[in-house]
N, CA, C and O atoms as a MOPAC input file, in Angstrom:
PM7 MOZYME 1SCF
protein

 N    135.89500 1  -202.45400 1    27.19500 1
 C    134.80700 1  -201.49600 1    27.19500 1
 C    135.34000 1  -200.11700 1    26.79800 1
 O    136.12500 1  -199.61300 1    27.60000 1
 N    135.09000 1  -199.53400 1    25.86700 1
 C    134.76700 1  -198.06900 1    25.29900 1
 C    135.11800 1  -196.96700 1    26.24700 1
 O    134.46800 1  -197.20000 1    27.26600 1
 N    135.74200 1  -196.01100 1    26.39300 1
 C    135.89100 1  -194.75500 1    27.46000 1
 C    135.65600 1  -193.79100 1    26.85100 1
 O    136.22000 1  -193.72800 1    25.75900 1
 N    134.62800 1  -192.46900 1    27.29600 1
 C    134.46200 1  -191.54000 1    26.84400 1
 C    134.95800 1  -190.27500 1    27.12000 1
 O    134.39300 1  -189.52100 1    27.91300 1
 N    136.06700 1  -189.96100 1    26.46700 1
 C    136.58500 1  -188.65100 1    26.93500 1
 C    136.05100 1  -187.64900 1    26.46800 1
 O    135.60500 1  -187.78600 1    25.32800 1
 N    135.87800 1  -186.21500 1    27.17100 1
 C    135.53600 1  -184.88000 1    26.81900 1
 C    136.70200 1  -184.59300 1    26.36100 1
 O    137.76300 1  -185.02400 1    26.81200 1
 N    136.52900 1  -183.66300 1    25.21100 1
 C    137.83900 1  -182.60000 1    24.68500 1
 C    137.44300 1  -181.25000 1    24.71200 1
 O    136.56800 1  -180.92300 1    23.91000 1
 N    138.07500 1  -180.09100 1    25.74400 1
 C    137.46400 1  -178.89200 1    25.43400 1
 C    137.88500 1  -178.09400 1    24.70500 1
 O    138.33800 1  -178.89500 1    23.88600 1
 N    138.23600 1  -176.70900 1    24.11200 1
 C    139.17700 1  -175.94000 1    23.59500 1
 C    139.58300 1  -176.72900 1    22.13900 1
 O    140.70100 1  -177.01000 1    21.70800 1
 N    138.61700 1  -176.90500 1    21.71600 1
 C    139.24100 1  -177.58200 1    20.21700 1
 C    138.65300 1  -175.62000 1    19.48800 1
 O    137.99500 1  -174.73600 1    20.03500 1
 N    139.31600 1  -175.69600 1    18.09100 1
 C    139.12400 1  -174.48600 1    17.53300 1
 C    137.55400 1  -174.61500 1    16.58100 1
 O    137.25300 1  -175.78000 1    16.32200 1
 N    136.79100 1  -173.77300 1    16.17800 1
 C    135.88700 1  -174.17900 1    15.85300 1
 C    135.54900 1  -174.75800 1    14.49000 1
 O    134.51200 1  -175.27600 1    14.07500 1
 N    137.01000 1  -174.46400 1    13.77000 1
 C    136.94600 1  -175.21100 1    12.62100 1
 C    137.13900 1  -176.87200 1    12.28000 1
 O    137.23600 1  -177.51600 1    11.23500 1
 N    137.14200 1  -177.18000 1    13.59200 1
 C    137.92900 1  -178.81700 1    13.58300 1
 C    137.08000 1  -179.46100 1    13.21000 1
 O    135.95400 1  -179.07400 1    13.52400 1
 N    137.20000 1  -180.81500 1    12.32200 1
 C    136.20200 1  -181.46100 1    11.93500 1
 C    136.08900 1  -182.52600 1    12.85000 1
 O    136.77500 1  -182.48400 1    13.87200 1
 N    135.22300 1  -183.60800 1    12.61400 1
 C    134.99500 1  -184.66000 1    13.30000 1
 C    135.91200 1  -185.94100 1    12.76400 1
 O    136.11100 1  -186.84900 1    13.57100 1
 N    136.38600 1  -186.02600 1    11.64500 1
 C    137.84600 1  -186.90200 1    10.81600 1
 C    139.05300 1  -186.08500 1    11.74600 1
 O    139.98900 1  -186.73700 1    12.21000 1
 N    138.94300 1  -184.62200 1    11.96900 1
 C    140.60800 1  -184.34400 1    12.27100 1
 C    140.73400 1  -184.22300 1    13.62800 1
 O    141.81000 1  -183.74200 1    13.98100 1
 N    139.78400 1  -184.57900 1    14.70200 1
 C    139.77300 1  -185.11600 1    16.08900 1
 C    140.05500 1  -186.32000 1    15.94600 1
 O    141.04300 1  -186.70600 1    16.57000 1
 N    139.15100 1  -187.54100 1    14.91400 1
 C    139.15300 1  -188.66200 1    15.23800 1
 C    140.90800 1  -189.40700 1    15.15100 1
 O    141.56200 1  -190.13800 1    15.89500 1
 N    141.23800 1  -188.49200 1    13.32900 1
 C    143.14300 1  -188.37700 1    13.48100 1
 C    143.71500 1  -188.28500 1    14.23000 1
 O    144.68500 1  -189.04200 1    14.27600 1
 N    143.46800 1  -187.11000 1    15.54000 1
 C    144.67900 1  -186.69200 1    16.13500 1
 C    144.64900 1  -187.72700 1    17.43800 1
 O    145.63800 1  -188.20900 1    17.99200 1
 N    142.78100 1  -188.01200 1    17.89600 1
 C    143.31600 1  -189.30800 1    19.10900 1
 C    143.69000 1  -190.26000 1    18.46500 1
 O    144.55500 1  -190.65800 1    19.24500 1
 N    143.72100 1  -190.96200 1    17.62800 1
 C    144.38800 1  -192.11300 1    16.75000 1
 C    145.53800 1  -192.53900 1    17.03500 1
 O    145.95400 1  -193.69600 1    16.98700 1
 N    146.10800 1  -191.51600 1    17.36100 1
 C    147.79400 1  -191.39900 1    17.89500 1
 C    148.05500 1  -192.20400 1    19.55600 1
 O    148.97500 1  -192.81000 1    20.10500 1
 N    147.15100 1  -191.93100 1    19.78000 1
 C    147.19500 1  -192.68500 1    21.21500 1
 C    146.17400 1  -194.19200 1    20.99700 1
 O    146.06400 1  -194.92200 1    21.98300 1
 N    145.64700 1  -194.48900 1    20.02600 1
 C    144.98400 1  -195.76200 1    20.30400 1
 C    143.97300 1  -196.00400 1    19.28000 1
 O    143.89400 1  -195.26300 1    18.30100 1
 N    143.12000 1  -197.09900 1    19.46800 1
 C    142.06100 1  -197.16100 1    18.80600 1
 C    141.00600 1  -195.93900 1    18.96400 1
 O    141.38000 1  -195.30400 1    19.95000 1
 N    139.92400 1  -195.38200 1    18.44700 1
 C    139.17900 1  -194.50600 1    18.35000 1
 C    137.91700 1  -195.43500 1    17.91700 1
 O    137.94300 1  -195.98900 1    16.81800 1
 N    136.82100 1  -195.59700 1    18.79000 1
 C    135.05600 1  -195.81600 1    18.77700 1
 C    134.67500 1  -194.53600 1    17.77100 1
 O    134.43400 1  -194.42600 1    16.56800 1
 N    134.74500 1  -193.71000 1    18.81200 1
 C    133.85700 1  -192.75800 1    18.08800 1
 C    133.89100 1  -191.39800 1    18.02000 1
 O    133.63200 1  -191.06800 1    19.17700 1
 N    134.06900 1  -190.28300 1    17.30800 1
 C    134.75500 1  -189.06000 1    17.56000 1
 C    133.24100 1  -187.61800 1    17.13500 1
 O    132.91100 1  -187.27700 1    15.99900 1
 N    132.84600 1  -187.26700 1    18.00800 1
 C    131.90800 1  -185.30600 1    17.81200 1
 C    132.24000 1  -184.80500 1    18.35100 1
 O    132.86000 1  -185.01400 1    19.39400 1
 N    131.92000 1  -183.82900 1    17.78300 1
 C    131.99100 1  -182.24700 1    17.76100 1
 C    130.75000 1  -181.77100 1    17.69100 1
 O    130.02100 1  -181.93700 1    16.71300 1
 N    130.30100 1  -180.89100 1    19.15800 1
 C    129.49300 1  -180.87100 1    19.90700 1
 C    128.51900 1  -179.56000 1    18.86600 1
 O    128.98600 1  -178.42900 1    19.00300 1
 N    127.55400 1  -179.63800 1    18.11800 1
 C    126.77300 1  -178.16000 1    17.40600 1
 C    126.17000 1  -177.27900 1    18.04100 1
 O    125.79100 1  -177.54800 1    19.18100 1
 N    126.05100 1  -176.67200 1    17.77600 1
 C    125.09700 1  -175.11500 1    18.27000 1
 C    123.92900 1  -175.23000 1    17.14500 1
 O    124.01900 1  -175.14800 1    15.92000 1
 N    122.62200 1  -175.48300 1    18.11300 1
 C    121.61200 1  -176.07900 1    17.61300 1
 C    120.70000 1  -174.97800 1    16.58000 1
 O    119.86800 1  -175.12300 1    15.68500 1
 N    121.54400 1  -173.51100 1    17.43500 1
 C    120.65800 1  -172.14700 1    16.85400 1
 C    121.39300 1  -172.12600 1    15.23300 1
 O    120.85300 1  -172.43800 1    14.17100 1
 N    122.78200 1  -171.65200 1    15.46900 1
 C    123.62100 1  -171.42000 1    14.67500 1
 C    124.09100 1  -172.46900 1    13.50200 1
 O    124.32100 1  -172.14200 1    12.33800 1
 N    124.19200 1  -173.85500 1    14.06500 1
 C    124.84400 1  -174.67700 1    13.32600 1
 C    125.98500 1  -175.06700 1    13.46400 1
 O    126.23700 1  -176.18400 1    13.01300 1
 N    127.16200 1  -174.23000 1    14.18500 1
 C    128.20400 1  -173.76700 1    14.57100 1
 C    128.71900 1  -174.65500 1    15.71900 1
 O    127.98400 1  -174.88900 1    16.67800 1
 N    130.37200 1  -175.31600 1    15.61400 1
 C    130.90000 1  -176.05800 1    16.81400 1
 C    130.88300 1  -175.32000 1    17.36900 1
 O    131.32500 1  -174.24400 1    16.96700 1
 N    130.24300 1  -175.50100 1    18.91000 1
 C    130.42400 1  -175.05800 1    20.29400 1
 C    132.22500 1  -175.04300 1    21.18500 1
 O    132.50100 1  -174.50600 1    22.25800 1
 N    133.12800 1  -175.80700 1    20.28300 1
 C    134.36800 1  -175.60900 1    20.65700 1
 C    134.79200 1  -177.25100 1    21.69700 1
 O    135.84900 1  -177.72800 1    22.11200 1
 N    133.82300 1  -177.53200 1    21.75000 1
 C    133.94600 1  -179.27500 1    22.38700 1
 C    133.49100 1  -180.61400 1    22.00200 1
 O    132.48100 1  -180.50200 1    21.30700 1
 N    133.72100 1  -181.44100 1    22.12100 1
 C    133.28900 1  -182.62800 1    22.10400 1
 C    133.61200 1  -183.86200 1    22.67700 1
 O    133.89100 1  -183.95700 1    23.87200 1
 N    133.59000 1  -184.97700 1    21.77800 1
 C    133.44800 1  -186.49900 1    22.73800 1
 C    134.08800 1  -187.39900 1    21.78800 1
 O    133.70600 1  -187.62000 1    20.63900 1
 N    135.65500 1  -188.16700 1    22.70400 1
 C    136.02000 1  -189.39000 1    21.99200 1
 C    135.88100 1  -190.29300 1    22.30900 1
 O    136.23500 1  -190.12700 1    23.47600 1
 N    135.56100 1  -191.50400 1    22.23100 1
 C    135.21200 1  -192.62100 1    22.54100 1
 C    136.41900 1  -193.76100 1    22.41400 1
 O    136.07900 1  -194.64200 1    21.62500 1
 N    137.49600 1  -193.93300 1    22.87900 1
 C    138.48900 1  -194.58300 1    23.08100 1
 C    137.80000 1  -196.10800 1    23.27200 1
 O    136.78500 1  -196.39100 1    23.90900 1
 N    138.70600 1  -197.01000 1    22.49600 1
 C    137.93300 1  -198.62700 1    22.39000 1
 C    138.70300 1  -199.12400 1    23.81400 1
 O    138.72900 1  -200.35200 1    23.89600 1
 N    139.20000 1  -198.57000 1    24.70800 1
 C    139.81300 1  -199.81500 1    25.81900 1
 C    140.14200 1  -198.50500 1    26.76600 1
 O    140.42300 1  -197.41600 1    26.26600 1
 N    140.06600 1  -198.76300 1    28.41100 1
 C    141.11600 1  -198.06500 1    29.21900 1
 C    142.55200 1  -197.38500 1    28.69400 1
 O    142.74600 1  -196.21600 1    28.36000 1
 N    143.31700 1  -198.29200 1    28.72400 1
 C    144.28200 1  -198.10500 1    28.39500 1
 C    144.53000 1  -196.76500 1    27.27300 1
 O    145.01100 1  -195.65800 1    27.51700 1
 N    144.16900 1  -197.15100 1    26.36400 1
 C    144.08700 1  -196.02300 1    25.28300 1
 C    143.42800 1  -194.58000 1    25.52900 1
 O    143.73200 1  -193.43600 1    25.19100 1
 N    142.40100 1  -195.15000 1    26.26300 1
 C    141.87500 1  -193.40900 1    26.82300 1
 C    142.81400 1  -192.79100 1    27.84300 1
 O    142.74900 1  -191.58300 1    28.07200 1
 N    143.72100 1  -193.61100 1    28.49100 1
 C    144.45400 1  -193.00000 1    29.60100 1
 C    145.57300 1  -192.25300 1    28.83000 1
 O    145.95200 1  -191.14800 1    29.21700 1
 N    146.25800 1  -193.03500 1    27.41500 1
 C    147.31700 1  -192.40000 1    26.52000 1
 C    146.65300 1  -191.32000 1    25.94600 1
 O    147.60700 1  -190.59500 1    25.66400 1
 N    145.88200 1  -190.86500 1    25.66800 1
 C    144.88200 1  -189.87800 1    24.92700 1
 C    144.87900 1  -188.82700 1    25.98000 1
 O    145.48500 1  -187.76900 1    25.80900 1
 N    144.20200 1  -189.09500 1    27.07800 1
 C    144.51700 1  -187.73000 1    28.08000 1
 C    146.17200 1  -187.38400 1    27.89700 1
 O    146.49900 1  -186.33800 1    27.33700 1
 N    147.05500 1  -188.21000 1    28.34100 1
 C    148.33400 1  -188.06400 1    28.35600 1
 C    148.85100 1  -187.26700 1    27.20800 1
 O    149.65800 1  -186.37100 1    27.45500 1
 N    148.42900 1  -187.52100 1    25.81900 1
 C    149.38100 1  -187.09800 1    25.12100 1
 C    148.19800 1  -185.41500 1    24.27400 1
 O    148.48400 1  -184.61400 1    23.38400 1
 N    147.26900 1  -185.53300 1    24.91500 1
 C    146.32900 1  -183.79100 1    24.52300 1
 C    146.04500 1  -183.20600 1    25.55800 1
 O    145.78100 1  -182.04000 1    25.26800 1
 N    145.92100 1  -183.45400 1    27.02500 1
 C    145.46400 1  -182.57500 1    27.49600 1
 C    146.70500 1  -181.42100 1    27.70400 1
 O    147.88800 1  -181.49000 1    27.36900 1
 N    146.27900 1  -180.80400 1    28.09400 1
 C    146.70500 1  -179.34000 1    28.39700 1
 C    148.09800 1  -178.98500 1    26.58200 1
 O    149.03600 1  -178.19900 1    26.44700 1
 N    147.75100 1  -179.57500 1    26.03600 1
 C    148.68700 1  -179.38400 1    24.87900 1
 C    147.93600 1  -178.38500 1    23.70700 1
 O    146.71600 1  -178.23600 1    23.76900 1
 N    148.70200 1  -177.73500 1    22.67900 1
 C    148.23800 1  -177.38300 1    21.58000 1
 C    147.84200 1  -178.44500 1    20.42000 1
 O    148.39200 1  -179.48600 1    20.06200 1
 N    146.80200 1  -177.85000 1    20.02200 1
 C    146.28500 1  -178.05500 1    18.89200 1
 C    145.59500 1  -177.42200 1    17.93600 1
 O    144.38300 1  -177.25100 1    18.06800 1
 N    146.29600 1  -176.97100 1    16.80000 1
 C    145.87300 1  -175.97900 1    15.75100 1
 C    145.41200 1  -174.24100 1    16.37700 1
 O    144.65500 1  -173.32100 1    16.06400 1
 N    146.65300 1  -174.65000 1    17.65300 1
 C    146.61700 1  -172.86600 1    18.38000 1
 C    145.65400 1  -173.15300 1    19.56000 1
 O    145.77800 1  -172.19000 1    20.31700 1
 N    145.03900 1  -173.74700 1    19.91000 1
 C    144.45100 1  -173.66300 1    21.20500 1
 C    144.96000 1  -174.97200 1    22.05700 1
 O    145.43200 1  -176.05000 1    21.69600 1
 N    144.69200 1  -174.47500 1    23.20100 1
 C    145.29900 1  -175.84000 1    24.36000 1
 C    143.91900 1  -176.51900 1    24.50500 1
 O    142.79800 1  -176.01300 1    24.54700 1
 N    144.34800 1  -177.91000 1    24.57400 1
 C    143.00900 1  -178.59100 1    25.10500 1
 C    142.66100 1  -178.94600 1    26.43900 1
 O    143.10600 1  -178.27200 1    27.36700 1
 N    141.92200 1  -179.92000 1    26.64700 1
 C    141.49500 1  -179.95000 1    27.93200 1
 C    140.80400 1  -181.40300 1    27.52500 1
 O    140.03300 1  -181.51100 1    26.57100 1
 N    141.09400 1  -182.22800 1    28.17000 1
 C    141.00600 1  -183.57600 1    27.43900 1
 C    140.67000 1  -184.59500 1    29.49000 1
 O    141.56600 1  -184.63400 1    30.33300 1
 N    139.81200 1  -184.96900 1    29.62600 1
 C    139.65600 1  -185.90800 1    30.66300 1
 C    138.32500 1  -186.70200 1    30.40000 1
 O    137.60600 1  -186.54300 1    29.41300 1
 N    138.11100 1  -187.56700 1    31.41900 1
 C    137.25600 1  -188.58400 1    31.25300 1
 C    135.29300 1  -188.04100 1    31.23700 1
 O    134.87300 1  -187.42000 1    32.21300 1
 N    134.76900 1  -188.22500 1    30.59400 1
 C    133.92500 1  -187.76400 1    30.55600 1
 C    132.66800 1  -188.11100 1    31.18200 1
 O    132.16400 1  -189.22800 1    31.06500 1
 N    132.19900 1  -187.23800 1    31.79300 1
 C    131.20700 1  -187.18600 1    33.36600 1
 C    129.65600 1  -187.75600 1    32.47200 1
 O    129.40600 1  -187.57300 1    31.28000 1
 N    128.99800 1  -188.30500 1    33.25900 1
 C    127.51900 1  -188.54500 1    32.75200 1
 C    126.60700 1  -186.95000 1    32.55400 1
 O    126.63500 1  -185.94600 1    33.26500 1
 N    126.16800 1  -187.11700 1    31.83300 1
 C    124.95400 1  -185.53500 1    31.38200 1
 C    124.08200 1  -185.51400 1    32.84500 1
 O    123.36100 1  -186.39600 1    33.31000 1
 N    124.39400 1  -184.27000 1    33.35300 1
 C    123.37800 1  -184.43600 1    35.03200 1
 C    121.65600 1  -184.06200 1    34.30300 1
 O    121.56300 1  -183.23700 1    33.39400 1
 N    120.82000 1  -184.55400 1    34.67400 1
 C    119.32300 1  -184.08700 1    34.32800 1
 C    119.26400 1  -182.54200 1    34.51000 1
 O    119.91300 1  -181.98400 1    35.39400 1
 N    118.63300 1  -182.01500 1    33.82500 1
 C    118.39200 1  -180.32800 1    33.74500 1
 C    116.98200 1  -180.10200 1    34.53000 1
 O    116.20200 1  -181.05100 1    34.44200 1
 N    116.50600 1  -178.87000 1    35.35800 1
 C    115.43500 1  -178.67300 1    35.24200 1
 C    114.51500 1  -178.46100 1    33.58900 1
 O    115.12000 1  -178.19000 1    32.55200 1
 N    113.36500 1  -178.60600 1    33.64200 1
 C    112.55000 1  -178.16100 1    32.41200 1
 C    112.57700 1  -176.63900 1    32.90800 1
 O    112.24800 1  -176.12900 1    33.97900 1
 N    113.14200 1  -176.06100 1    31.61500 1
 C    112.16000 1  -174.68700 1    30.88300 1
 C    111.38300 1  -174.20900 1    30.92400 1
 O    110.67900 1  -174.44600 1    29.94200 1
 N    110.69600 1  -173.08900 1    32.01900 1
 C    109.58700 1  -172.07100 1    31.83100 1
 C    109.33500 1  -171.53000 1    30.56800 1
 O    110.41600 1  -171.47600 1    29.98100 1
 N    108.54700 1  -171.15800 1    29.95500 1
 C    108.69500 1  -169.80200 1    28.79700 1
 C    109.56800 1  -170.33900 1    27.54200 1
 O    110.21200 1  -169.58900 1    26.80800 1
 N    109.49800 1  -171.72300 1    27.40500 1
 C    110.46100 1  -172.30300 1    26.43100 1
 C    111.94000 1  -171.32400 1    26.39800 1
 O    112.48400 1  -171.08200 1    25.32000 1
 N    112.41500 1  -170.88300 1    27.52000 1
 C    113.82000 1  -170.80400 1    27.60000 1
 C    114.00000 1  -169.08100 1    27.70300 1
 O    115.10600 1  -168.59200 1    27.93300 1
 N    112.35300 1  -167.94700 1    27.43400 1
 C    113.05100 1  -166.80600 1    26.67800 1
 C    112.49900 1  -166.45900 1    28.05000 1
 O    111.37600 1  -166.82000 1    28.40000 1
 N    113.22600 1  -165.82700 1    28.73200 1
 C    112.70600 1  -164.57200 1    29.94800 1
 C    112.45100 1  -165.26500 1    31.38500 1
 O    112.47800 1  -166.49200 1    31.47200 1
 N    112.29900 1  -164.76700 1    32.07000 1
 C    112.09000 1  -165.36500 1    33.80400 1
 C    110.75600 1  -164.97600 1    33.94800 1
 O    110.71200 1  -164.20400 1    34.90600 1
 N    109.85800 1  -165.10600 1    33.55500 1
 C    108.41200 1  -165.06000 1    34.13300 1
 C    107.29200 1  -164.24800 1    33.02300 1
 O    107.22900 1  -164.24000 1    31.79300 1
 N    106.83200 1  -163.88100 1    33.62200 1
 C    105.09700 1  -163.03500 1    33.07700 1
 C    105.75500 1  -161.60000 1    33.12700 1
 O    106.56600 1  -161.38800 1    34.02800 1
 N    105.41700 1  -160.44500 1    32.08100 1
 C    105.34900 1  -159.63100 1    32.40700 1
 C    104.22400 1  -158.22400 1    32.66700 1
 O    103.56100 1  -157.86200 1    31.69500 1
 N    104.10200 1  -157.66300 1    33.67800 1
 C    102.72600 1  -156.99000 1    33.81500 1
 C    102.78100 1  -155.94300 1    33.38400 1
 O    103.46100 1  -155.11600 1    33.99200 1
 N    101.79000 1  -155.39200 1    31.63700 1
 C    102.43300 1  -154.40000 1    31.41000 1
 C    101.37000 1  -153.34900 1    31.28900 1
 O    101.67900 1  -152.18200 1    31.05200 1

């Protein structure tokens, strides 16, 4: 079964081929993003690898976390389920009504 690791601190130029390269090194690779900025377009600086077995996701933390890569340190562990959000007042802009 598949393991999904978070990677944080990637630089924002990294592509989604030169993540999927660098976990490669530790194992098979499922599946490799790089997380967008929905306004901008722009990597948010994180994303998600998808390691094909245990094993390989455990060598993958081992050999990136807290290490450099292309000048920034990463941050590389197992990746948590998305918690549910409250919904959005005001589609996101301001805290309430204003009385003017």
């Amino acid at each position: 079964m598949a393991t999904k690791l978070y990677v944080g601190g990637l630089p924002y130029s990294t592509t989604q081929d030169e993540l999927r390269d660098a976990f490669s090194q530790a194992g098979a690779v499922a599946s490799a993003s790089i997380i967008m900025d929905k306004m901008t377009g722009r990597s948010r600086g994180f994303g998600f690898v998808e390691m094909e077995n245990d094993a390989d996701a455990r060598k993958a933390i081992d050999l990136w976390n807290g290490k450099d890569f292309n000048g920034r340190t990463l941050t590389v562990n197992e990746a948590k389920p998305m918690e549910p959000r409250a919904p959005r007042s005001n589609g996101g802009y301001g805290s309430g009504a204003r009385s003017w």
